[in-house]
N, C-alpha and C positions, 0 to 999 in steps of 0.2 A: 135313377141314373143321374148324376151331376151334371148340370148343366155346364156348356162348354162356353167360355167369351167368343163374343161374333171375331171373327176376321176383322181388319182394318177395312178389306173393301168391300165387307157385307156393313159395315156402319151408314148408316145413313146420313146424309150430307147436312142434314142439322144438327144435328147429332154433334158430327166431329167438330162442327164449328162452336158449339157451346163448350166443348173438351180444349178448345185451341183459346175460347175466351178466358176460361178458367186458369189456364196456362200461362196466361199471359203474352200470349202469341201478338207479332204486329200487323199491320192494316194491311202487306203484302202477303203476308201468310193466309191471311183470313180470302183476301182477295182470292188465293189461287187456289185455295179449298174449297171455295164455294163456288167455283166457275160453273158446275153443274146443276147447282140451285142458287140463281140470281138472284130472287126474293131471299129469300134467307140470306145470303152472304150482304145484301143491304142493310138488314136489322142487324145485322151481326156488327157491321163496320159503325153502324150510329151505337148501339151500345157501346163498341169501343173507342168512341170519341167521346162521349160523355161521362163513360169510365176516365179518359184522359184530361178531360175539364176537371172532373173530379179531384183526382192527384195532381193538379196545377193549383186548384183552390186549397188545398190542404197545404203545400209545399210553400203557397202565400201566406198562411194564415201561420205558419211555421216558421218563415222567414221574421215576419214581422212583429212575430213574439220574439224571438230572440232579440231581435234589433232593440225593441223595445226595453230588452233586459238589461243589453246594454247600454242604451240609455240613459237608463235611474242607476245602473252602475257607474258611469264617468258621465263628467260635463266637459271631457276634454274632448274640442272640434277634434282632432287631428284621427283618434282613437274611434269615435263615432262616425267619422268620412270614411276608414277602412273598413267599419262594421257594414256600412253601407254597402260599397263594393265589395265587400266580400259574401252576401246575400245576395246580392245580385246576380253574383255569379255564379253561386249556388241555386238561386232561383230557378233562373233562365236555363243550367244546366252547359254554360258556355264554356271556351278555353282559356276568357280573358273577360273583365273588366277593369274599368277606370273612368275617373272622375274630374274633367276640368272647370275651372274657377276663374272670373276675371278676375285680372289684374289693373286695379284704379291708376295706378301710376305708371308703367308704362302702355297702359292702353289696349293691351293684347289677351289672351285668355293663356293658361298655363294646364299642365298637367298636375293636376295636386295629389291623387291617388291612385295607385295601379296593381291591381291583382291579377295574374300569369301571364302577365308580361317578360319578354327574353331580350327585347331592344332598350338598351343605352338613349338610342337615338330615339325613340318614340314616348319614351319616359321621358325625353327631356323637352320636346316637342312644343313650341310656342305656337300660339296661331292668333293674323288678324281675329276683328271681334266680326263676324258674319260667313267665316269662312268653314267650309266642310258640312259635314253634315249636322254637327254641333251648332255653326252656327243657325241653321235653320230651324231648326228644335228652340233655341235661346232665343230666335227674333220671334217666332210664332207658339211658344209653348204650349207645344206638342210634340209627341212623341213621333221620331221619324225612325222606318228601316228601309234596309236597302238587300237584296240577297250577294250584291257583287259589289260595292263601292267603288271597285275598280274604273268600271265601265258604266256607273249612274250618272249620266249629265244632269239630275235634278240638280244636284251640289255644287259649290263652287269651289270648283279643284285648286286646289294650289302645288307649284313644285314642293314647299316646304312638305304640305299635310301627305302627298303622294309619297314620299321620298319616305317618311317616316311610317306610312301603311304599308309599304310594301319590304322594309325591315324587318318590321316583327309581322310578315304573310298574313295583316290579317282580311279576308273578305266580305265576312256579314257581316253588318252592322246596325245595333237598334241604340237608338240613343233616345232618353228621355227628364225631361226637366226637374230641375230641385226646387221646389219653390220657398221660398219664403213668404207669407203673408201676401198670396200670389203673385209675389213676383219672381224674376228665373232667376236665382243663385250661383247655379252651374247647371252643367248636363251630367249625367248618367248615362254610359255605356256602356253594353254587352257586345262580344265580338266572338265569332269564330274564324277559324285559318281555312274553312272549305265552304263555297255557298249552304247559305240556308234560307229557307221563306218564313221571316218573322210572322207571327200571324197579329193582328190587330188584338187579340186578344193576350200575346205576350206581353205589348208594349202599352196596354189600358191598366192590365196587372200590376205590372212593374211601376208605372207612373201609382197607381193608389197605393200600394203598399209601402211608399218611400216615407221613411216619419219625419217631424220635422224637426231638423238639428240645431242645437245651440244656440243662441243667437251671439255675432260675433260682437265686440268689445266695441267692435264701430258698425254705422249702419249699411246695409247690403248696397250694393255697387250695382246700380239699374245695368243689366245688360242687350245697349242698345249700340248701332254699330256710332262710333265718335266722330266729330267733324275732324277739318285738319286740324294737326297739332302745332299750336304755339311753339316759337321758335325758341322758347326758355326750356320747354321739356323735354327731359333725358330720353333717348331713343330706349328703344325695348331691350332688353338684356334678351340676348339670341346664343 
């Protein structure tokens, strides 16, 4: 006689959960299929975060080969600062990145690259040198996130940088350092338009996997906040 497949609820509850692993089922799935065997639905959720490290290591090691490729294919900064953000955001898996850069001569930080961005206004977007959460990332290099920007008093808000986040909607935010022969260059961010909990481990990835880009025709612009400004120099172009 042939044998017949069990029922779905004659399966036993490790069982379905190795079937849901396999599947590629997510950490709420797994969660509500194993409510009836707790031990199990545990090892179930740690293989599938190690699975997840997994595909976050490989996604790195993937990002940073291509970046790499382009690279030794152009020495042009501008081409190499999109390749950046555009890995990045591919990395991360976000709805936007971009990249600002100080500016030595009017003193302020600018937006130099932007990948799925929709704001005019946030592309254009100047900011003091200490301000947002750029600038905390740039005075301490290190990698900062935040799940709501909106509402993080670690930062130093400003109307300008508000005005321009809430244009192009976006909420999270991870930003992390460009170094130059360690010193900060610019920042690196990733954003998305609906809270998310960066994890310490997206923003350790993302700061190692960043390569180092060209070195520009003059030498890197220490970014540190400025004293006042002499009464001879041109205010910031806004």
């Amino acid at each position: 006689m042939a044998r017949t497949m069990p029922e779905e609820n004659e399966i036993h509850p490790a069982e379905r959960l190795l079937r849901l692993l396999a599947g590629g089922a997510a950490a709420e799935e797994l969660g509500e299929a194993g409510a009836a065997a707790p031990a199990s639905a545990a090892l179930a959720l740690r293989v599938h975060r190690t699975l997840a490290q997994h595909r976050r290591r490989e996604a790195q090691l993937t990002a940073l080969f291509d970046t790499a490729t382009d690279l030794a294919a152009s020495r042009d900064l501008d081409a190499v600062l999109q390749a950046i953000v555009r890995r990045a955001r591919l990395l991360l898996g976000t709805e936007l990145a971009y990249l600002t850069l100080p500016d030595e001569e009017a003193g302020d930080t600018y937006m130099r690259v932007t990948d799925g961005s929709v704001s005019p206004l946030f592309q254009t977007l100047r900011l003091e040198l200490g301000e947002g959460l750029g600038g905390l990332v740039a005075q301490t290099a290190r990698p900062y996130a935040t799940p709501d920007y909106r509402t993080d008093a670690r930062f130093h808000h400003t109307r300008n940088i508000d005005a321009g986040v809430l244009d192009e909607g976006l909420v999270a935010i991870l930003g992390v350092p460009l170094l130059l022969e360690k010193q900060v260059i610019g920042v690196l961010f990733a954003a998305d338009r609906n809270p998310r909990p960066f994890s310490p481990d997206e923003g350790r990835c993302s700061a190692h996997w960043l390569p180092t880009p060209p070195s520009p025709s003059t030498p890197p612009v220490p970014w540190t906040t400025p004293g006042p400004r002499s009464p001879t120099s041109p205010p910031p172009t806004r």
